[in-house]
C-alpha positions as CSV (number, residue, x, y, z in Angstrom):
1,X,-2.1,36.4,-22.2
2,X,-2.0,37.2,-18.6
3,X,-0.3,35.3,-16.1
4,X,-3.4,34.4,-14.3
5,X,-4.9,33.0,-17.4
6,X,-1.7,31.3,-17.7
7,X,-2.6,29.7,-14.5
8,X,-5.9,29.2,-14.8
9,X,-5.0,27.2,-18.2
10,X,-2.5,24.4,-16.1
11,X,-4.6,24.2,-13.3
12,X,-7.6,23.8,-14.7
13,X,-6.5,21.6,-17.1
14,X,-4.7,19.2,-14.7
15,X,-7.3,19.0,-12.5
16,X,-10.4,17.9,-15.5
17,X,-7.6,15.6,-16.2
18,X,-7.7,14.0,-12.7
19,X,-11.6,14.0,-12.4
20,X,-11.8,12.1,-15.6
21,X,-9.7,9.6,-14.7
22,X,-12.0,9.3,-11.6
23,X,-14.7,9.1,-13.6
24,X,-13.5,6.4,-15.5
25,X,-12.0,4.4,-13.2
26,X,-14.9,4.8,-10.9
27,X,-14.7,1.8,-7.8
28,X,-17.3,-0.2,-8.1
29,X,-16.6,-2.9,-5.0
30,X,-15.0,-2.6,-2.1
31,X,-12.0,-4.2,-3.3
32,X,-11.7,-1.4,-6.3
33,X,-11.8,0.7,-3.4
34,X,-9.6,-0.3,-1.1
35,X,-7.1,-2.0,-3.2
36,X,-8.1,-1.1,-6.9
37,X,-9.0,-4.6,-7.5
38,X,-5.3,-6.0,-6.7
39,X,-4.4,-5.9,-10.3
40,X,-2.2,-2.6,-10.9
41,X,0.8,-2.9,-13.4
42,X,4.0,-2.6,-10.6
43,X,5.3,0.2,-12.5
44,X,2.2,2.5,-12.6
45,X,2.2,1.9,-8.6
46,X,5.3,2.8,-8.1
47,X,4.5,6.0,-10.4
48,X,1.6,6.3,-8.0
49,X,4.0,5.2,-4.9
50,X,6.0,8.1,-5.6
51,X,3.3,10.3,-5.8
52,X,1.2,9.0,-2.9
53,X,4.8,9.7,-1.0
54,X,5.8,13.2,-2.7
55,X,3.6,15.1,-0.8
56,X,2.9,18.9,-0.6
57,X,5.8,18.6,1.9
58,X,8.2,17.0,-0.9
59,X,7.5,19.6,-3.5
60,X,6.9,22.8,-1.6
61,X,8.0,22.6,1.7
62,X,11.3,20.6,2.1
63,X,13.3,22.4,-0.8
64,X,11.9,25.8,1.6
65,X,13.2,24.4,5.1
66,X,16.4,23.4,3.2
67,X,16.6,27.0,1.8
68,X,16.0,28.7,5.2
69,X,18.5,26.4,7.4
70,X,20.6,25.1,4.8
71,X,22.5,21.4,5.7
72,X,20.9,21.6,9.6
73,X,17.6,20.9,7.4
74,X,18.8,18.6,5.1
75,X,17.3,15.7,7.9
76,X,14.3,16.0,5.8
77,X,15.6,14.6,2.4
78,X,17.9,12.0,4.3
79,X,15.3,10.9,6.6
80,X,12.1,10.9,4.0
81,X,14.5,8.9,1.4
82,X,15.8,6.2,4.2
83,X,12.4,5.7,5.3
84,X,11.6,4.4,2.3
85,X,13.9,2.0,1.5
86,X,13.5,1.0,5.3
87,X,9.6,0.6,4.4
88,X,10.6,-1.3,0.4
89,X,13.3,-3.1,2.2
90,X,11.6,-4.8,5.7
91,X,8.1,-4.1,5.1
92,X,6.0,-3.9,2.1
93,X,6.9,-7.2,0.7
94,X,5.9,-9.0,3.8
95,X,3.0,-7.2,4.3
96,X,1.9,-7.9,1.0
97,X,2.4,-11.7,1.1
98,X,0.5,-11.7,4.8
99,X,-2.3,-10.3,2.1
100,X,-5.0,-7.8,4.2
101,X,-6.3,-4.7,2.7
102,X,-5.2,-2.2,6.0
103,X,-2.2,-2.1,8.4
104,X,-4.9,-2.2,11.4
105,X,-6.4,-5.7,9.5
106,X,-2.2,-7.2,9.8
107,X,-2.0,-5.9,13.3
108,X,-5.5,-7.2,14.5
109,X,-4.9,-10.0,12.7
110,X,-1.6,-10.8,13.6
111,X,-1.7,-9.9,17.4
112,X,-5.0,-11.7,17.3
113,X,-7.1,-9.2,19.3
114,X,-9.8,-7.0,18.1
115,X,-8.5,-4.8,20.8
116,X,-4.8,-4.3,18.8
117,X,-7.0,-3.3,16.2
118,X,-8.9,-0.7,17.5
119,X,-6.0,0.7,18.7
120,X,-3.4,0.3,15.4
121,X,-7.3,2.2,13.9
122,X,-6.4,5.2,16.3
123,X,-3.2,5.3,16.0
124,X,-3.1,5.6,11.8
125,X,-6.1,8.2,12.5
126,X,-4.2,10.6,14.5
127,X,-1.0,10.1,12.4
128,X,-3.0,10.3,9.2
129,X,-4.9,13.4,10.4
130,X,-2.1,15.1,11.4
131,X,-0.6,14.5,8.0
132,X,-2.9,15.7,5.9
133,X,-3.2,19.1,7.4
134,X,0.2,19.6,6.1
135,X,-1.2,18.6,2.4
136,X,-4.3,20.9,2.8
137,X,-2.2,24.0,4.2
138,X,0.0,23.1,1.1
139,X,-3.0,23.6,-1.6
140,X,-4.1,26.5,0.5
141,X,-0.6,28.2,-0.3
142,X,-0.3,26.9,-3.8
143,X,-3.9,28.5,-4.5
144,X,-4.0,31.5,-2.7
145,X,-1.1,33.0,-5.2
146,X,-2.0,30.8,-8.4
147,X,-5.8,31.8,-8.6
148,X,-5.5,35.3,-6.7
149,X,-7.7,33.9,-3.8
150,X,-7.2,33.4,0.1
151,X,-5.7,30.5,1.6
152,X,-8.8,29.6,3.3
153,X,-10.8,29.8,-0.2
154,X,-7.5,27.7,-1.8
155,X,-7.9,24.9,1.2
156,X,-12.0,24.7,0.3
157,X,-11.0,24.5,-3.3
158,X,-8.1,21.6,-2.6
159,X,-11.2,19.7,-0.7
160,X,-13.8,20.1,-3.4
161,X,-11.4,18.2,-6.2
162,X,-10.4,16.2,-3.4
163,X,-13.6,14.9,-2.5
164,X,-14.9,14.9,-6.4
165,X,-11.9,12.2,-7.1
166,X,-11.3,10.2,-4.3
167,X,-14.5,9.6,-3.2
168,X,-15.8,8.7,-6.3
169,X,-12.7,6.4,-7.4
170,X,-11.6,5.1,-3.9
171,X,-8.4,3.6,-4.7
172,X,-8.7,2.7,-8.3
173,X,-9.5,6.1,-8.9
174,X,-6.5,7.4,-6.9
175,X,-4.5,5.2,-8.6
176,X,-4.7,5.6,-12.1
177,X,-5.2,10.0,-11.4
178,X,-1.4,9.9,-9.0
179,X,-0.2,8.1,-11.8
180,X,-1.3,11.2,-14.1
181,X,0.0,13.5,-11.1
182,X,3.3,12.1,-10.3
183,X,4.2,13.1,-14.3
184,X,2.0,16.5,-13.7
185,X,4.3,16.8,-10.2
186,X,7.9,15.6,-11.5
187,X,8.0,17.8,-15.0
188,X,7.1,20.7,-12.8
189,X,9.9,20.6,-10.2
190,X,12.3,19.9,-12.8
191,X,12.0,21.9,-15.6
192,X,12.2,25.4,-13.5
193,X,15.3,23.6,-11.8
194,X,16.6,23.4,-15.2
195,X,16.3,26.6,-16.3
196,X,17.7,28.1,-12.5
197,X,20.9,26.1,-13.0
198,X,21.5,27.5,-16.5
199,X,21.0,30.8,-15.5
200,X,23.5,30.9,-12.5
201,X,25.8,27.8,-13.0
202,X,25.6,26.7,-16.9
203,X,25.2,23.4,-16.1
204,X,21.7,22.1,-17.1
205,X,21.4,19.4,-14.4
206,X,20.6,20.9,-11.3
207,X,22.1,18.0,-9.3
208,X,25.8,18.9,-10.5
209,X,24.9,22.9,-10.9
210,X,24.9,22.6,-6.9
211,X,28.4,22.2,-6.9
212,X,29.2,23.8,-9.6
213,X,30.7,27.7,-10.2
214,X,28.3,30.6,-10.5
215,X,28.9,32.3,-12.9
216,X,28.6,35.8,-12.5
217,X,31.1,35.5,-9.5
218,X,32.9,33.0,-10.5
219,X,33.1,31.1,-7.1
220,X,31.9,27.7,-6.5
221,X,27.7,28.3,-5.9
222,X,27.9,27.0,-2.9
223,X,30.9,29.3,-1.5
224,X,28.9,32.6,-2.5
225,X,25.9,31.2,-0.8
226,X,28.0,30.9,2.1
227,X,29.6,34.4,2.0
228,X,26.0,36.0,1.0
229,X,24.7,34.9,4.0
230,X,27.4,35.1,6.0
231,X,27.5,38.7,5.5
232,X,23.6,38.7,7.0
233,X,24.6,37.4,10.1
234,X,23.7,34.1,9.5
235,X,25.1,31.0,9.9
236,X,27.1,29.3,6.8
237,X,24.8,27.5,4.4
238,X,27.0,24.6,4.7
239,X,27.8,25.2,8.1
240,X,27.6,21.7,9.9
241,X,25.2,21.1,13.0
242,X,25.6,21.4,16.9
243,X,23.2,19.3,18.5
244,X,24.2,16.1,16.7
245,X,21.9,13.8,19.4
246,X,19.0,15.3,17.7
247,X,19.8,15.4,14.6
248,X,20.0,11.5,14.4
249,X,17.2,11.5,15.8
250,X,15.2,13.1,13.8
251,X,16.6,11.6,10.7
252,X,15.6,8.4,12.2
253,X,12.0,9.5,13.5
254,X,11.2,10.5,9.5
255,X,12.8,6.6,8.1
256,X,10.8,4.6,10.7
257,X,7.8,7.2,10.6
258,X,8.2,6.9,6.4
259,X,8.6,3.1,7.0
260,X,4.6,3.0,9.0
261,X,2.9,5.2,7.0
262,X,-0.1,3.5,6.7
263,X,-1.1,5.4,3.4
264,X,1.5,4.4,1.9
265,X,1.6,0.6,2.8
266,X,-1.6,-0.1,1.2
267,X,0.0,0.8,-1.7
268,X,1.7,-2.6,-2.1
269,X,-1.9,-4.2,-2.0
270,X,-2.6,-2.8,-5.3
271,X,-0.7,-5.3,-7.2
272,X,-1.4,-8.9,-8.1
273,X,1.4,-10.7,-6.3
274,X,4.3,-10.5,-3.6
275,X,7.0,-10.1,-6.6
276,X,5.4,-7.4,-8.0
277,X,5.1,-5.4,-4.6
278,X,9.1,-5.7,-4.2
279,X,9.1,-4.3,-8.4
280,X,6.6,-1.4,-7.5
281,X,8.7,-0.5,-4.5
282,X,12.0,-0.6,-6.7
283,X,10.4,1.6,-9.2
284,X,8.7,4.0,-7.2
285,X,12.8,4.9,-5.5
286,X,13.3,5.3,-9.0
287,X,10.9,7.8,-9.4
288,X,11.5,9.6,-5.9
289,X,14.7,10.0,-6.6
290,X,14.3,12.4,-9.6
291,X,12.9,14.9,-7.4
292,X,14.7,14.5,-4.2
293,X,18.2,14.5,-6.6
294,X,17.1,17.7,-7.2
295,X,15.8,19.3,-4.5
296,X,18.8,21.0,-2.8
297,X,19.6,22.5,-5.7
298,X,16.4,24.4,-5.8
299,X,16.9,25.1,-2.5
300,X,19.9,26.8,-2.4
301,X,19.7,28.5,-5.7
302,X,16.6,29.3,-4.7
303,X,17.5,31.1,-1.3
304,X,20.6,32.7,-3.7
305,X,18.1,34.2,-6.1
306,X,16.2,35.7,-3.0
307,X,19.1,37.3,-1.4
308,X,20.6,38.8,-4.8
309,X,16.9,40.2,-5.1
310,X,17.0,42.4,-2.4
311,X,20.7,42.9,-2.3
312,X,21.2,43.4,-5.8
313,X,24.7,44.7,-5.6
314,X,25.3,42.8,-2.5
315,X,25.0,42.0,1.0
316,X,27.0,44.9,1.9
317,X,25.0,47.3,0.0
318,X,21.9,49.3,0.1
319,X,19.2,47.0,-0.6
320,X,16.5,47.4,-2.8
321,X,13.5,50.5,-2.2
322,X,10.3,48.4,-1.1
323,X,8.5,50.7,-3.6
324,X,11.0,49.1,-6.4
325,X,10.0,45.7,-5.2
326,X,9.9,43.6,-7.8
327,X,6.5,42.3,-9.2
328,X,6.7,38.8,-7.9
329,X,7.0,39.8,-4.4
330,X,4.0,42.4,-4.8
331,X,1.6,39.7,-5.9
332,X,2.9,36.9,-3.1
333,X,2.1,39.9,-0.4
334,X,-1.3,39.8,-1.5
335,X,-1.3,36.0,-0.2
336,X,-0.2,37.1,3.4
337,X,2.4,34.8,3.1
338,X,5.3,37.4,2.7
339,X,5.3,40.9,4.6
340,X,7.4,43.8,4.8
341,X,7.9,46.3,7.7
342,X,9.8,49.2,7.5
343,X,11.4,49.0,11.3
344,X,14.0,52.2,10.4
345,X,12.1,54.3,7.9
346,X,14.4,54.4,5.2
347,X,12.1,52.7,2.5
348,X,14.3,49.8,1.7
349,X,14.2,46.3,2.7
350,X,16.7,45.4,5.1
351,X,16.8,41.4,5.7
352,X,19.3,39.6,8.1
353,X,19.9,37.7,10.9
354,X,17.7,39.7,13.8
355,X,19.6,38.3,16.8
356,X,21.8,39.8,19.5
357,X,24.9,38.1,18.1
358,X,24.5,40.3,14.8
359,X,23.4,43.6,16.9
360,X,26.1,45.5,16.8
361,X,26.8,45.0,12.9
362,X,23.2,45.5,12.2
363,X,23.4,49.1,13.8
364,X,26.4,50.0,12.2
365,X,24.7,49.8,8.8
366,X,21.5,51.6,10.2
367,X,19.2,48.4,10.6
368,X,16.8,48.6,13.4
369,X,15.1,45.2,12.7
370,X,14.9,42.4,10.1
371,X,12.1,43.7,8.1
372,X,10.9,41.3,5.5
373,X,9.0,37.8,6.4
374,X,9.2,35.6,3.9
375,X,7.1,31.9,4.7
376,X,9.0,28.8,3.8
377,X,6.6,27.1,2.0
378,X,6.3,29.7,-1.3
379,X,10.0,29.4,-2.2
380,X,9.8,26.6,-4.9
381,X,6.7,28.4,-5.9
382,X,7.9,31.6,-6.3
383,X,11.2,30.6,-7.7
384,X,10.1,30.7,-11.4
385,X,9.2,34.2,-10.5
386,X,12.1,34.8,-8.8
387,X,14.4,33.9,-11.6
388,X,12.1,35.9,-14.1
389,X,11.1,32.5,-16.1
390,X,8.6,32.5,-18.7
391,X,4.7,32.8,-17.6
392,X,4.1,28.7,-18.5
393,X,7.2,27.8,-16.5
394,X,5.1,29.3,-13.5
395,X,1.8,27.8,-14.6
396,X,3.0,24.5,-14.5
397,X,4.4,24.6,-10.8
398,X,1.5,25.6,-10.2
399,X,-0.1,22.3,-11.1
400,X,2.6,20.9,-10.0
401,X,2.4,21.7,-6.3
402,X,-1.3,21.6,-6.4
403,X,-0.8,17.9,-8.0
404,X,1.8,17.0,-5.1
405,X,-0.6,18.1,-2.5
406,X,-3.9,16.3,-3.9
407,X,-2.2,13.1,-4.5
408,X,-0.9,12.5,-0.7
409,X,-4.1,13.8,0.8
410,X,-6.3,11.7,-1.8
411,X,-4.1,8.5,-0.3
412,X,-4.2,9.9,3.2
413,X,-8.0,10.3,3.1
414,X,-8.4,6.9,1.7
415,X,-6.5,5.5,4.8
416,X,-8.4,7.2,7.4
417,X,-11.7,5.9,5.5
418,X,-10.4,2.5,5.2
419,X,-10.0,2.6,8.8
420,X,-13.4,3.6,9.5
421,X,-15.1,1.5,7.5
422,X,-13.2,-1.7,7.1
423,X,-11.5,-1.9,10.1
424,X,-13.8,-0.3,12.7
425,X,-17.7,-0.8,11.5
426,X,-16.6,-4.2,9.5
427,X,-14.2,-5.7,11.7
428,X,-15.3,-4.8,15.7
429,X,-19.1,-3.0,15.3
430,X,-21.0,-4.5,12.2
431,X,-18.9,-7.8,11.1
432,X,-22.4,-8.3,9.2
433,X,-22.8,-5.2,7.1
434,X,-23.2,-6.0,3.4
435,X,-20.6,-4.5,0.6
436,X,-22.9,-1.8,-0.2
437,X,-23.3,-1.1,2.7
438,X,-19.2,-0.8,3.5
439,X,-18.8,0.9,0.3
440,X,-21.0,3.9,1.6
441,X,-19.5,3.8,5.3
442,X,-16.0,4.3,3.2
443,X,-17.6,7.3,0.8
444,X,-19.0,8.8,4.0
445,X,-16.1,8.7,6.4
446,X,-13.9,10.0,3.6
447,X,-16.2,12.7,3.0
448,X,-15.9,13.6,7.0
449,X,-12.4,13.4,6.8
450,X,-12.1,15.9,4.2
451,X,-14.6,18.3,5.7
452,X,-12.3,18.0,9.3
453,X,-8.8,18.0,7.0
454,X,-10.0,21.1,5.8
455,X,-11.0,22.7,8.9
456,X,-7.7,21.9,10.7
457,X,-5.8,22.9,7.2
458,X,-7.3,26.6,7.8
459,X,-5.8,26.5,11.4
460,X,-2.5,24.3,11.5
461,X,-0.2,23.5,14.1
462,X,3.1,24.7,11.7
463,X,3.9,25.2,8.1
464,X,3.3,22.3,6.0
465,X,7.1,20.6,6.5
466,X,7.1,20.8,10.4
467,X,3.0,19.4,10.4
468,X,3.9,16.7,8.4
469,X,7.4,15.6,10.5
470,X,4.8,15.6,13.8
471,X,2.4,12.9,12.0
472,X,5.9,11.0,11.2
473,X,6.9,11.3,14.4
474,X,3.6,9.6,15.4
475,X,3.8,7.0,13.1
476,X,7.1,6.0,13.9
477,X,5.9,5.8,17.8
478,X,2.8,4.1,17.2
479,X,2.4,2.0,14.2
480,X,6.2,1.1,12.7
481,X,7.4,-0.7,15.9
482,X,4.2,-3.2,15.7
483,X,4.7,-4.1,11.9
484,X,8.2,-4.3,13.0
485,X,7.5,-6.9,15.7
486,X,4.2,-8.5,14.1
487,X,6.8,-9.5,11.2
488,X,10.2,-10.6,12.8
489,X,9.3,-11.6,16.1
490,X,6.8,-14.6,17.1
491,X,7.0,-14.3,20.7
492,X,5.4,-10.8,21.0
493,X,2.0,-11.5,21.8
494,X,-1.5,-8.9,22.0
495,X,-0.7,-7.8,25.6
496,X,2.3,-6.6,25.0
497,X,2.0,-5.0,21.5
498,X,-1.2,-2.8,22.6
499,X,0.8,-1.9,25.9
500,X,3.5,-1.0,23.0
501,X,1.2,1.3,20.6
502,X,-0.3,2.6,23.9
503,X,3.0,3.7,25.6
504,X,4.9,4.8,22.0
505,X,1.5,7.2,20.9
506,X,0.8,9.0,24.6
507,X,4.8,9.6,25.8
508,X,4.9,10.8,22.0
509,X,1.9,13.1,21.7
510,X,2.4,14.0,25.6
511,X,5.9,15.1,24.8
512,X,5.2,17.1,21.9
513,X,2.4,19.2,23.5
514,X,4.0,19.8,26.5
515,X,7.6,20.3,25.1
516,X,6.5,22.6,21.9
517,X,4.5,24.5,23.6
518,X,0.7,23.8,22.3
519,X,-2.1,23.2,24.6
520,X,-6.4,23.6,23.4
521,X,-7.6,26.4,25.4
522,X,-11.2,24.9,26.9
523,X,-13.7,26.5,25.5
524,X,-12.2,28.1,22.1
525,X,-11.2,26.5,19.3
526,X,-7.1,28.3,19.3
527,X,-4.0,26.7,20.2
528,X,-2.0,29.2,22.6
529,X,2.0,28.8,22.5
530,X,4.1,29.0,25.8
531,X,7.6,28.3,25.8
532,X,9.0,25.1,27.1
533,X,12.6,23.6,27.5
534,X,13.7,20.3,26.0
535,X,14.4,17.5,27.2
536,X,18.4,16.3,28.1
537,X,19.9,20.2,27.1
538,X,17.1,22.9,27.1
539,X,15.7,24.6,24.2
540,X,17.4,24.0,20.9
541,X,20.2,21.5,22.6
542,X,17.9,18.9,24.1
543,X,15.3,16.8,21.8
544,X,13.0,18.6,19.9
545,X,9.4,17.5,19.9
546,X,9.8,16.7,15.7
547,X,12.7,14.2,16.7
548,X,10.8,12.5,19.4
549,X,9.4,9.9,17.3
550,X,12.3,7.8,17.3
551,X,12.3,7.9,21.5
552,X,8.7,7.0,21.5
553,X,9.5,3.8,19.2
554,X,12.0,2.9,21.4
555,X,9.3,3.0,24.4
556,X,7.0,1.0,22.1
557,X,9.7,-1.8,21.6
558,X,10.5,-2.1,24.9
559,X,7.3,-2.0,26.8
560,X,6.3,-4.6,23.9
561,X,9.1,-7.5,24.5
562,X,8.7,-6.7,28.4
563,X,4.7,-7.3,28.6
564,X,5.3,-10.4,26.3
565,X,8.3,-11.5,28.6
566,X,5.7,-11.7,31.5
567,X,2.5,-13.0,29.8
568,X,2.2,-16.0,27.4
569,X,3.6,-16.5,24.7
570,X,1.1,-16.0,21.6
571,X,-0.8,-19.6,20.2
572,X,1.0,-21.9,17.9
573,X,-1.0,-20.8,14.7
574,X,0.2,-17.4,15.2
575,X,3.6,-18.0,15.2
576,X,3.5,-20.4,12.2
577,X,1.6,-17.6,10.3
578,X,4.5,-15.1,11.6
579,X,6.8,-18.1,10.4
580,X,5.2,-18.7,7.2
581,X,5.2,-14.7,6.1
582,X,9.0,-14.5,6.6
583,X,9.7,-17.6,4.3
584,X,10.5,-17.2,0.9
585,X,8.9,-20.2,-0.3
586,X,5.5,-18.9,-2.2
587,X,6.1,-15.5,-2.4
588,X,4.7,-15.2,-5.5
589,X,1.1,-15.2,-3.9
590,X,-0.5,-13.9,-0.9
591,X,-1.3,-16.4,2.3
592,X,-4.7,-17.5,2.3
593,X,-5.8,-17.5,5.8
């Protein structure tokens, strides 16, 4: 059987899978849809947690950017992992005892101002927009090379089973099929690891094959990582980071952008009661931490296997003929997502560090050019291939990326059309409209969304990874600081927290265009990119755009507590109900208010 049929076999199966769960678990009210009725065993959410969180940029892009910069890009995993303790720790169980479907419904509610709300509505918009064009480029990658069509054609293939599943289930739907996906996603990343760690450490659990001895050198793995490299021009794989200011930053603009995803948040509505919301969030780190455990490991045996490709007999070496290339790399060219170009005509595929620092080296061994381009994101996809693992080990990470990519932008869309249609037309424009009536606005708007996610999926700002850190950063400007304050502070009243969301969102978004380098050229639909310096140490010293998150909540918090320092204090029912969610008394059901 052919490797295509192969595919064709996991992916199709997964995905009837998914639509039959959607089928049967069809929303029939607006509470199925929003909330899947409130009644969702606190395990299978956290099952559905996980996979709502693991995202395309979990499963095929982190394991890549940690393969490519090695422990300078291991922010992702601590950030993304802190964030969500930060979000099970200070959040979600409050939130879920305040009892509102939708993070703009606490914030409106909370700040008591229809004007918070539109506001918190526009803020999770742009952050959840921005989000799921990392999860659509994501499918696009995943099918491009698993069904032997373009990206483009993968990204309108992610939206039609997209829009088939989550629009027909709402969140009931979602539910139950990221329940089915999260086992789909998990078995997938694993197994491969498995096998990888066998083959080059021994050891079958990836985890402790990372710092174990490889064997066909006999060095600690991560030692000849180091000393493969190394002998590119690169910096160490281990090598430890320069601009540490950033680097904490960063980490903390992924935990407090984790911590206000708003997709993620609604999760905890899905269970009957406070308790099990604090149970779901519990089981859900459970179940993230399988994969994230793992990840470096595929990441570094991963960029290991790609280096003894090419440089068979080692870095020092002639490296392979591009016409010897092996077959894996043939069929990932076809995606556009690897390309070779043969800079000093000798046929073989030179790869190293193309930088003035390595010059002199690189023309001592005849190299006029790093010649192969290799994107992050098909790493832990091709790795199977890489390794030469058997034609169902690759099949099933392909439905396993596919199912990691689906299951975020399913949870994503839902947000965004929750938004719409509970929070906009319900709560400021038609108060009046019946349930039907919401239960179409939310099918419809979701249905937009997809149709725009795809569009913006086809033309994205950065590979999946660096799309997804912006809408984090966003998040953690915009949306975390108000939960933050809505919770643990009664004197912070509407002024002050929409001067907060206000000031954290534009210094955020303002800084990240200007600073990165994107700007919309009136009149065509391209970004152009110019280069900029950062701020406090120039380019690559100062703060990237990623990390500014974290200043922009800052901004938030303090242009919040100063508005409310000047203005009056919020009215006495408000701060009992702030009160009255922070008590443990009665946290085994939701506030009626």
């Amino acid at each position: 059987m052919s490797q295509f049929a192969i595919n064709l076999i996991f992916v199709g199966g997964s995905f009837a899978l998914y639509i039959a769960i959607a089928i049967w678990a069809r929303a029939g009210t607006t509470k199925e849809f929003y909330v899947a009725g409130g009644g969702v065993n606190p395990v299978m959410n956290g099952m559905a947690t996980a996979a709502d969180w693991m995202s395309a940029a979990s499963f095929i892009s982190m394991a890549g950017l940690i393969a490519a910069g090695g422990y300078a890009n291991s922010t992702f995993l601590m950030g993304w992992t802190g964030g969500y303790v930060l979000l099970a720790m200070l959040l979600a169980p409050y939130l879920r005892k305040f009892g509102k479907f939708t993070v703009p419904d606490f914030i409106g509610d909370r700040f008591y101002s229809t004007g918070a709300r539109l506001v918190a509505v526009a803020c999770l918009i742009i952050a959840s927009v921005t989000y799921v064009i990392g999860q659509m480029t994501g499918a696009g990658v995943a099918f491009s090379r698993f069904l032997e069509v373009s990206s483009d054609m993968g990204l309108i293939i992610a939206a039609v089973i997209v829009f088939l599943y989550a629009v027909m289930g709402g969140m009931k739907g979602i539910t139950y099929t990221q329940v089915a996906q999260y086992v789909v996603l998990i078995i997938a990343y694993t197994i491969p690891a498995v096998f990888i760690s066998l083959q080059l450490t021994g050891n079958f659990l990836p985890p402790l094959g990372l710092f174990g001895t490889h064997i066909e050198s006999g060095m600690p793995l991560l030692a000849k990582l180091d000393m493969v490299v190394r002998e590119l021009g690169f910096q160490d794989y281990t090598a430890d980071v320069d601009n540490k200011l950033n680097m904490v930053l960063f980490t903390l603009s992924l935990m407090i952008g984790t911590a206000g995803l708003p997709h993620v948040i609604i999760r905890f509505f899905t269970v009957p009661k406070v308790a099990d919301a604090r149970w779901s969030a519990g089981w859900a780190l459970v179940f993230i931490a399988l994969l994230y455990l793992t990840a470096p490991a595929v990441a570094s045996m991963a960029r290991l296997n790609l280096m003894n490709t090419i440089y068979p007999a080692g870095p020092t070496a002639d490296a392979i003929q591009y016409a010897e290339r092996p077959d894996w790399m043939k069929t990932w060219e076809t995606t556009g997502l690897i390309s070779f170009q043969d800079k000093n005509g000798d046929g073989r595929i030179q790869v190293y560090n193309d930088t003035p620092a390595f010059a002199e080296k690189a023309a001592e061994r005849g190299w006029n050019g790093n010649e192969l381009t290799v994107n992050n994101d098909i790493l832990v996809l091709a790795n199977p291939e890489i390794a030469n693992l058997p034609g169902w080990v690759i099949g099933l990470i392909a439905a396993g990326g596919l199912a990691a990519a689906l299951s975020t932008a399913a949870g994503l869309l839902l947000a965004i059309s929750s938004a719409i249609s509970h929070d906009l037309i319900k709560g400021s424009l038609k108060p009046d409209i019946s349930e039907k009536g919401e239960l179409r606005a939310a099918r419809i708007s979701m249905g937009v969304a997809i149709v725009i996610a795809t569009w913006l999926g086809m033309n994205p700002p950065g590979f999946a990874a660096q799309t997804v850190a912006l809408a984090f950063g966003i998040a953690a400007a915009s949306i975390f600081p108000a939960l933050m304050m809505g919770i643990f502070s009664k004197r912070v009243n509407n002024k002050g927290a929409i001067a907060g969301m206000l000031a954290g969102l534009i210094s955020t978004c303002v800084y990240i265009f200007l600073y990165l380098g994107w700007f919309f050229i009136p009149g065509t639909a391209t970004f152009a990119n110019i280069p900029a310096n950062w701020l406090f140490g120039g380019t690559g010293y100062g703060i990237s755009p990623l990390s500014f998150g974290a200043v922009g909540a800052m901004i938030n918090f303090a242009v919040a507590f100063a508005v409310s320092a000047m203005t009056e204090a919020p009215p006495q029912r408000i701060q009992d109900l702030v009160e009255s969610v922070r008590s443990p008394r009665g946290a085994g059901q939701a506030i009626d208010h």
